[in-house]
N, C-alpha and C positions, 0 to 999 in steps of 0.2 A: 727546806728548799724543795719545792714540787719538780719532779725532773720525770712525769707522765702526766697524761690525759686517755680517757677513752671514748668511744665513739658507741655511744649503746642507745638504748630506746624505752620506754617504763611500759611497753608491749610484754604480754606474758609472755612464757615460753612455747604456749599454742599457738599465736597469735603472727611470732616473727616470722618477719620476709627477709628474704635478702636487701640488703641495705638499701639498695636504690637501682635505679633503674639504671640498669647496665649500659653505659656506652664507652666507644673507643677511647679510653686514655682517662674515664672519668666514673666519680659515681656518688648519688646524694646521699646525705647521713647527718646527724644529729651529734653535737656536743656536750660533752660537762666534764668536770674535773674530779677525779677518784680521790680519796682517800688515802690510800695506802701504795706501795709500791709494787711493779709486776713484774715475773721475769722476764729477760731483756732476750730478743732473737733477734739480732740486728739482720736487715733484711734491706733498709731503705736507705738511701743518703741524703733526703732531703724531705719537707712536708711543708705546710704552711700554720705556722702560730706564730706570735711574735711574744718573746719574754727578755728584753734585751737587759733588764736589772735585774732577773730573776726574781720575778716579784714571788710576795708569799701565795699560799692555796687562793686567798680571797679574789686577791687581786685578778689573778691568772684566769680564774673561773669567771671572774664579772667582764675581762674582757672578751674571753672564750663566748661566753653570754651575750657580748655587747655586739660584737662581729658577727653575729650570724641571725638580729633578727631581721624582718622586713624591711622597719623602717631605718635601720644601719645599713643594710645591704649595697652591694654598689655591681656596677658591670666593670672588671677589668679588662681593656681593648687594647693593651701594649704595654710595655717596659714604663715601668715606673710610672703607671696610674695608680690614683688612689682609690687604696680600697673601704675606707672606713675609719671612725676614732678606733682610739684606744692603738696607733703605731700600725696596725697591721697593711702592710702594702709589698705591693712585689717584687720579684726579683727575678734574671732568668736562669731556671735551673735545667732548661732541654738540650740535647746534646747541640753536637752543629751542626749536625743536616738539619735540622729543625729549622736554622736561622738564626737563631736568638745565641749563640755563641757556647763556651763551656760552661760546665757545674762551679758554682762560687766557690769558694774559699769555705772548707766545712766546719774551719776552727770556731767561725764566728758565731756568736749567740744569740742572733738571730735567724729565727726559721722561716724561711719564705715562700710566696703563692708562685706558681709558674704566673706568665703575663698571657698566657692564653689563656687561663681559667677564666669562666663568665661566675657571679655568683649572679643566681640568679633570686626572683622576689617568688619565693614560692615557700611557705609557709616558716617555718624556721629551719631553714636547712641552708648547707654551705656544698660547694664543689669540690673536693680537695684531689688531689695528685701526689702520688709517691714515686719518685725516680729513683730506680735500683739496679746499677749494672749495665747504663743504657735503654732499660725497660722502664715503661712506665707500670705501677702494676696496680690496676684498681681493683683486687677480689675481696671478697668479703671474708671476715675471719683473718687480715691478715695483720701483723703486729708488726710496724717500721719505726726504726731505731736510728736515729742521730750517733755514728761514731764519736765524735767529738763530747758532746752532751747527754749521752745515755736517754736521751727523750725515745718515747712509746706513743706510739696510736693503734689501738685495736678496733677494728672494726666491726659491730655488731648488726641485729638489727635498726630501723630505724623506727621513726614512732610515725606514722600513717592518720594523718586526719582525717576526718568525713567527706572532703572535698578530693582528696586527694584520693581516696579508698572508689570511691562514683568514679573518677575521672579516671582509674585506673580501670574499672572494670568495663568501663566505654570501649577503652582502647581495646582489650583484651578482647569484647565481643565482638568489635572490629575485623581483629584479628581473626578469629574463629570464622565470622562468615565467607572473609576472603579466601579464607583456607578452600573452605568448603565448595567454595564459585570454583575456585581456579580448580579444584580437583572434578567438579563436574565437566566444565569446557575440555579439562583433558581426558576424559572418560568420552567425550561426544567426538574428539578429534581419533578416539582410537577405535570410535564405531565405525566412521568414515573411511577413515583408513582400510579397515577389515572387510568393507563394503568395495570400496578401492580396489583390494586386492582379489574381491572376487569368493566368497564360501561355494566350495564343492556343495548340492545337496541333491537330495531325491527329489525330482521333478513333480510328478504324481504320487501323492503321496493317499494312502489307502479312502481318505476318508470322502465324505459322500460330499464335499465344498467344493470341488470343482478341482482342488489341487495345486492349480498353476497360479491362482487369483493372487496380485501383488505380488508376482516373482518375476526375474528373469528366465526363463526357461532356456537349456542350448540342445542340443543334440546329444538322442540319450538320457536326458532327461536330466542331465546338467543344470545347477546355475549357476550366473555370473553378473557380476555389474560391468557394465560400460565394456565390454564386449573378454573379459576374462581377466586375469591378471598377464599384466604385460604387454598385453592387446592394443593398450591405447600410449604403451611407453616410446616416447619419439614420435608419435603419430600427429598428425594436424587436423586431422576430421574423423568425424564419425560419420559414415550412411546409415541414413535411416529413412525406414519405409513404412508410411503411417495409410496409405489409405490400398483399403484390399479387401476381397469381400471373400465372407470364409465359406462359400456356396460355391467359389471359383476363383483362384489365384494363382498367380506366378513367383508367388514371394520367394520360394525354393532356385527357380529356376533367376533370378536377379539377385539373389545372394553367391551364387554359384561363379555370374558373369563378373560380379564383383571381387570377389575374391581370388577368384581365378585369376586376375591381371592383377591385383595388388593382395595380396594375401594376410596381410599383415595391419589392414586397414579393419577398424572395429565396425561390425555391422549390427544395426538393431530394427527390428520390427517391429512396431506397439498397436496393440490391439484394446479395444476397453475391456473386452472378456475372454476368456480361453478361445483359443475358435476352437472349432467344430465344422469337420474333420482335422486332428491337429495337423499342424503343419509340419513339414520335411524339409527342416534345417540344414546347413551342412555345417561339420565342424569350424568356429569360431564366428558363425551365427549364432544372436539371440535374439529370444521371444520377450519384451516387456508386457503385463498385465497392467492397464490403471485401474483395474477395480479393485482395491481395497479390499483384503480380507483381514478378520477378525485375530486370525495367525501369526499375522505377518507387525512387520515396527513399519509406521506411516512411512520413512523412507522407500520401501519398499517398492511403493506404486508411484514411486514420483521421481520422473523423467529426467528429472534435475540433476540427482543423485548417480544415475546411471553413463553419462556421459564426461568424458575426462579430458576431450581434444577440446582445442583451439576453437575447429571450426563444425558443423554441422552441416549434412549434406543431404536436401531434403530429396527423394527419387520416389516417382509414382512407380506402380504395379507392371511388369512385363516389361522395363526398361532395361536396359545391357549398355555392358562398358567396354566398347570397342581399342578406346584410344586411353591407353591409361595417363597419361599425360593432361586429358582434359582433365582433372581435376586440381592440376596445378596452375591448368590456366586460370580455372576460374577461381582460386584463391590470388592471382595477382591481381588479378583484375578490381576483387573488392578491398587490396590490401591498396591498389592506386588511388583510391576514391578518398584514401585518407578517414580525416574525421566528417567528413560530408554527411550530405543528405544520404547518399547513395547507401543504404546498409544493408543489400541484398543483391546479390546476382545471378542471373538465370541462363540457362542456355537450353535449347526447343530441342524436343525428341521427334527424330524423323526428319523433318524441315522447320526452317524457319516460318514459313507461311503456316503452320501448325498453329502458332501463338499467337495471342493479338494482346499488345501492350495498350492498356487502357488508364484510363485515371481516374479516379474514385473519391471522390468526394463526400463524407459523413458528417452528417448534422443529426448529432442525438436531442439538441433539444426539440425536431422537428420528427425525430424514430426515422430518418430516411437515409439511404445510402442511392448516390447517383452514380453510375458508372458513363463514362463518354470515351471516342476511342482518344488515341494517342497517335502522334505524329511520329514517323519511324525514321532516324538516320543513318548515315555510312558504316556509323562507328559503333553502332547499337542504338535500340529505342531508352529513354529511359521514362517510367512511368510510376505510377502509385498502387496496379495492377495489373495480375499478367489469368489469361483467362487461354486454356489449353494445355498440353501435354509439356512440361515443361519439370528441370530439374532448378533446384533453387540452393544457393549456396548461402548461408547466413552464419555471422559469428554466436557462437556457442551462449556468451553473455547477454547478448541481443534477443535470442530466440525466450531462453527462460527467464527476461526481465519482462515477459509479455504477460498480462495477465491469465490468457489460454492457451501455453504454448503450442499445443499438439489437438485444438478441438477439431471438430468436423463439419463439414470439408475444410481437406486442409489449406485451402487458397483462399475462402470465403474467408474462415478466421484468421489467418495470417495478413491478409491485406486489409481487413476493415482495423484491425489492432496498430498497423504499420503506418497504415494512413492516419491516423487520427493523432499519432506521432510524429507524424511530417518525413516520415523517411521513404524513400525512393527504391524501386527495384531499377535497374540496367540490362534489358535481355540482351545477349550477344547473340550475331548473325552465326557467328560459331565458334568452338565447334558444336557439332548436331549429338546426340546421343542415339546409340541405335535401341530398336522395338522389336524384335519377332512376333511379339504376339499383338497384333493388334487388327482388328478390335478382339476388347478382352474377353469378350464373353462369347460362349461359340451354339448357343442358343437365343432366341427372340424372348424366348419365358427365361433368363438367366438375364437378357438384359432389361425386360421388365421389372425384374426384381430388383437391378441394380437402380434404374431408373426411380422405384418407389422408394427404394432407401435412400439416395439422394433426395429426394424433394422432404422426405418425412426427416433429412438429420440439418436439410438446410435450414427446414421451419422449427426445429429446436433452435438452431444455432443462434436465429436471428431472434427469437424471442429472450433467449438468455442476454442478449446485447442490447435488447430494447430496440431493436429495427425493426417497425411495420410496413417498409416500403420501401421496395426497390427498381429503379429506373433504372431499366437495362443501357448498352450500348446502341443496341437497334430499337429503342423507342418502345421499346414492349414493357409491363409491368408488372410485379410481384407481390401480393398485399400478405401478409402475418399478423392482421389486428384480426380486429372484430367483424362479425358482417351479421346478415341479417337475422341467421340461424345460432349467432352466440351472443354472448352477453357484451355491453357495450366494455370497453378499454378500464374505467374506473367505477369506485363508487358512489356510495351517495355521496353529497356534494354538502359539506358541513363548513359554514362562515363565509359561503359564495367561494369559498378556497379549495378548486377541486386537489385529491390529492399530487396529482403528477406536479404542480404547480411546486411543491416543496420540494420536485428532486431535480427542477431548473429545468424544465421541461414544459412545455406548452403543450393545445392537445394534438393527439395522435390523429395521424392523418387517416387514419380509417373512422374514425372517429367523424371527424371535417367532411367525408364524401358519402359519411348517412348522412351528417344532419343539411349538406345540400341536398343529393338525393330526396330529404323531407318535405324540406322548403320549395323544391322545386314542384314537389309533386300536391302540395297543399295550395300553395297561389296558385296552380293550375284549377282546382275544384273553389277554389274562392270566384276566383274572376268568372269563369264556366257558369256557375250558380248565379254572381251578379251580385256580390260580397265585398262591400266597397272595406279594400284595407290600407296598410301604408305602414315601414316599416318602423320600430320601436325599439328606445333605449339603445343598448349594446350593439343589437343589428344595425341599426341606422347609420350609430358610430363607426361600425365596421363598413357600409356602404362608403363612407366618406372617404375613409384614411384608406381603405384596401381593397375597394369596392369587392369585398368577400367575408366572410366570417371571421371579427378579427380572431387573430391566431392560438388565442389563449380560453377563449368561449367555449360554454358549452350548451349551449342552447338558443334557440330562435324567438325573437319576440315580433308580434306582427297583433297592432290595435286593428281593432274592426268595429263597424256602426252597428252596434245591440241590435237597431232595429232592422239589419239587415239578414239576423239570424235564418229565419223561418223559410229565407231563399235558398238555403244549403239543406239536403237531405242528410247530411255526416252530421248535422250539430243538432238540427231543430229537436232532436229524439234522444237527446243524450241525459235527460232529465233522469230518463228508466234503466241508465244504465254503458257501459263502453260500447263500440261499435267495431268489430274487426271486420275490413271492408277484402271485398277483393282482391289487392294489392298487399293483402299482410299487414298495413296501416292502424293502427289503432290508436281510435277518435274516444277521448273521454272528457267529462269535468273532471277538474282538477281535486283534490281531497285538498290543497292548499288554501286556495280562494274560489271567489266568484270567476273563474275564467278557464279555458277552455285546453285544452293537450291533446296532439297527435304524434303517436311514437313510430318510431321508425320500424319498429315489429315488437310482437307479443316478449319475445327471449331479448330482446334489444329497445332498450330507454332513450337512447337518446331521442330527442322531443322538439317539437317547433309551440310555443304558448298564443293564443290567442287571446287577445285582452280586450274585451267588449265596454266599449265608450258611446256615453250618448250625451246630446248637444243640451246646452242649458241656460239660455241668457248667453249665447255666441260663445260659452266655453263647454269644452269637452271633459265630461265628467264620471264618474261611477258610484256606483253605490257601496263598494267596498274598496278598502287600499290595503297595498302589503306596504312591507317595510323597506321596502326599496328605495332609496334617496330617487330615482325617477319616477314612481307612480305617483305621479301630480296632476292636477289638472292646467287644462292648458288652452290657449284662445282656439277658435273652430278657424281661425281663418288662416293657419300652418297647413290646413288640410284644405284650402280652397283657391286654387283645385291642387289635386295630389298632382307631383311629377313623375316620370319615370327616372330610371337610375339602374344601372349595373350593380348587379349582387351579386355572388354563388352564383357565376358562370349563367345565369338569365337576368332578363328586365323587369323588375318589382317597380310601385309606387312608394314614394315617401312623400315627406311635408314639404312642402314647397321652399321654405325659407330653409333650410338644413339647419346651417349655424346656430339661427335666433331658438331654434325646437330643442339644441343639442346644449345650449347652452344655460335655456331655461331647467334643463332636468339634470344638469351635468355640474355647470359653472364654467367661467371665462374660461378661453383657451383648453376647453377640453379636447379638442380636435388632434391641436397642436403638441396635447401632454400626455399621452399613454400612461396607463397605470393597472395596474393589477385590482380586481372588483373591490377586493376590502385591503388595502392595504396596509391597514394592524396588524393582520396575520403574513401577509408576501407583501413586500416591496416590489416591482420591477426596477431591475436594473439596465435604463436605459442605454447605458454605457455599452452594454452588450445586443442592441438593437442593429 
């Protein structure tokens, strides 16, 4: 009579694993029926096998066999499912918290599965469960004994298949990288933290880098992040004072006014490079560096890392805080606005007539920023720019989700980045902020200086932004492209697809007021001369739809009668050679074709094409063609007689019929369809017209 089985695996003794994969109350393993008898440790009160005749070894074994492979296997989902032939099914052996009631009756000769156990289809393996004492006890190595029936189960290794040995090491490597992730993110949150909290260190330190480069600097030569530790604990804003010239500043003396009435408020000053002469901080002022040194961990230089409040509080050079109060107006004030447009608030230094709220308007696919002014009410103006001496209050997350939070000037880049995001500034009539020092500079060669460094970080700022043009408030204007002395905006022009065209961009308006300036100044020496022309392809098209250049063009087409050459002194002699006239104009043949180029200067390309046609049997023809779908020949009597027409801000000639000319070179409805030159390469997207 068999009165054991063990639980073992035909894995060597190098090879074995713990039985299975350890979980709450379970664990997999492998069966067969021994041989011989083992001694007895009674440990368990229940198990799952079924021998209810006590069958002999064979039997017991074949159905130990039979119950446990894939295709016998079964899911048990409650009391009294079936588990499989060969009798075996279950029974509930969990206490009563469990649910399923008390431990059976252990006289009987039957051994049974809990009804929670799942078997599940995973290669030949079963789930089994030992209750002992109220415990369930799934470890390995351990040997549970039936009081009643002297039955044994030891636990061993189990046998590991090739599918299972992969799938295990999957998990494992799983495991191992998550390890690894979550111990890096808590090694970055304890850098943070430490930065947080502020390292003490040496200011200047010996070597010849400058020292301060990418540090907070305080007084003394201290540093700190976000204005110390503790500095920013309970606090709602940081002051911070970004624009100041290190030739001549007040930054000492407005950390002082600041502190002085709130002391406990974090102050920060950021500079791009150490100044010189340094600065004269007072205790729990600091100096940020954004220049990046080679010393320093990238956090270092970055503005982001350094502030810890709510709110941010932006204050020009020489400003004083009279009323400590005003900065709690002006956090209610943008805490009223809600989730609005409004995400900035300002209040004027000195007087409200200081400030002029304006509204600002950016079109990058155009490179232009318009400024206009803005209507002022009771209760505050509210606008999309503020232009003057003025303090600006913005939330902390708002400032550094800008892509520049802190460029220069700081109003320049603050409001083209604000606006192009549709958010609103609100200046209040008050309160005012007081100024002692103003004006800041107490020399004319101090504010020259200031003056040039202003124009020289505006004309960085706006070329980093792709703005070549700016329309003041009072009608005045600011160009940052090209002009006659530099090189045009783009380069050479590859598949008629210049490249701004790929970054959603059309051409740059400095661009647009050479190539008029060109055109303007060539049909002057055409008509002068007696140089019958009329304008061609693209031009023409652009006459019709915009009477101007249309907006994506990069060049002037304008046919002329071959035989009218020899009337113009710029062309008839160009056989020997370019012509640079006068005017800086330069008149050549083309290296492309038979026809004719006048560039807008020697260092500057952009060009107006002259395209020499002569009459042939009543059509207008040439003796050479490009590969322009419009270089066609065409009837002489679109040109009899030419009309005039608005173009590029003067009156050129074109063909008489417009349409029937636009349409012989173009195709139906070309007028009416816009499209980009080659549209294989760029599509326009009229949708955005």
């Amino acid at each position: 009579m068999i009165n054991k089985f063990t639980l073992s695996s035909s894995l060597s003794a190098s090879q074995r694993y713990f039985s299975a994969w350890k979980r709450p109350h379970s664990y997999w393993m492998k069966c067969r029926i021994p041989g011989s008898d083992m001694p007895e440790s009674p440990s368990c009160s229940s198990l799952a096998w079924d021998d209810p005749g006590m069958a002999p070894a064979a039997a017991a074994a074949a159905a130990a066999a039979a119950a446990i492979t894939p295709a016998a296997a079964a899911d048990v989902a409650g009391p009294g499912a079936a588990l499989g032939p060969f009798g075996l099914r279950p029974a509930p052996l969990l206490p009563p918290e469990f649910g399923f009631g008390p431990p059976p009756d252990l006289s009987a000769s039957i051994l049974t599965v809990q009804p929670f156990a799942r078997i599940r289809r995973l290669s030949s393996t079963v789930s089994l469960y030992c209750y002992t004492n109220g415990d369930l006890r799934p470890t390995t190595g351990l040997i549970c004994t039936s009081p009643e029936r002297n039955w044994k189960v030891k636990s061993v290794a189990m046998r590991v298949s090739l599918c299972q040995g992969l799938l295990s090491g999957a998990i494992l490597l799983n495991l191992l990288i998550l390890y690894f992730v979550s111990r890096a993110q808590q090694q970055m949150m304890e850098k943070r933290k430490e930065l947080g909290r502020g390292t003490r260190r040496s200011a200047l330190p010996a070597s010849g880098l400058g020292g301060g480069l990418g540090v907070l600097v305080g007084v003394g030569g201290d540093l700190g992040v976000g204005g110390g530790e503790g500095h920013s604990r309970g606090q709602r804003v940081t002051v911070l004072l970004r624009e100041f010239e290190n030739f001549e500043n007040y930054v000492g003396d407005v950390a002082n006014s600041f502190l002085r009435q709130r002391p406990e408020l974090p102050f920060l000053a950021v500079a791009d490079t150490s100044p010189y002469p340094p600065l004269l901080l007072p205790e729990g002022a600091r100096l940020l560096v954004l220049s990046p040194s080679p010393d320093q961990p990238p956090q270092a230089h970055r503005p982001e890392f350094h502030v810890q409040t709510e709110f941010v509080l932006l204050v020009p050079d020489g400003v004083e805080l009279e009323q400590p109060r005003a900065i709690e107006r002006l956090i209610r004030e943008l805490e009223g606005e809600g989730g609005g447009p409004v995400r900035l608030v300002a209040s004027p230094v000195l007087a409200r007539s200081a400030v002029q709220c304006l509204h600002l308007r950016v079109n990058l696919r155009e490179w232009t920023a318009t400024y206009s002014p803005a209507a002022s009410g009771s209760s505050g103006s509210v606008c999309t720019a503020l232009q003057g001496d003025a303090v600006v209050l913005i939330r902390t997350e708002d400032l550094f989700n800008l892509s520049v939070p802190l460029g220069r000037p700081l109003f320049s880049s603050l409001f083209v980045q604000t606006a192009l995001r549709g958010w609103k500034v609100k200046l209040l009539e008050s309160p005012c902020f007081a100024a002692n020092h103003r004006p800041l500079f107490s020399s004319a060669h101090n504010q020259w200086k200031a003056d040039t460094r202003l124009k020289e970080t505006t004309g960085k700022l706006m070329r980093s932004f792709g703005l070549k043009r700016l329309l003041l408030s009072d009608g005045k204007e600011q160009w940052y492209g090209c002009s006659k002395e530099t090189p045009r905006c783009f380069g050479t022009v590859q598949d008629d697809t210049p490249d701004y065209l790929y970054l959603d961009r059309w051409t740059p308006p400095c661009c647009l007021r050479a190539l008029r300036e060109t055109t303007k100044y060539v049909i002057n020496i055409l008509e002068t001369s007696g140089v019958r022309y009329w304008l061609e392809g693209g031009s023409l098209l652009g006459a019709v739809r915009h009477q101007d250049i249309i907006p994506w063009d990069y060049d002037v087409d304008l046919g002329i009668y071959l035989e009218d050459i020899p009337n113009c002194d710029h062309l008839k002699n160009l056989d020997s050679g370019s012509l640079v006239d006068a005017n800086g104009y330069v008149w050549e043949r083309a290296v492309e074709g038979d026809f004719y180029r006048v560039q807008y200067s020697e260092a500057n390309h952009l060009h107006v094409d002259l395209w020499p046609f002569y009459p042939r049997n009543g059509v207008m023809t040439k003796d050479t063609w490009t590969e322009h779908k419009q270089d066609v020949e065409f009837p002489e009597h679109f040109l009899q007689p030419l009309v005039p027409m608005s173009f590029a801000g003067i009156t050129a000639y074109g063909p008489n019929n417009h349409r029937a000319f636009l349409e012989l070179k173009f195709g139906e409805d070309v007028i009416e369809n816009p499209q980009y030159p080659n549209p294989t390469k760029k599509r326009l997207d009229r949708s955005k017209l």
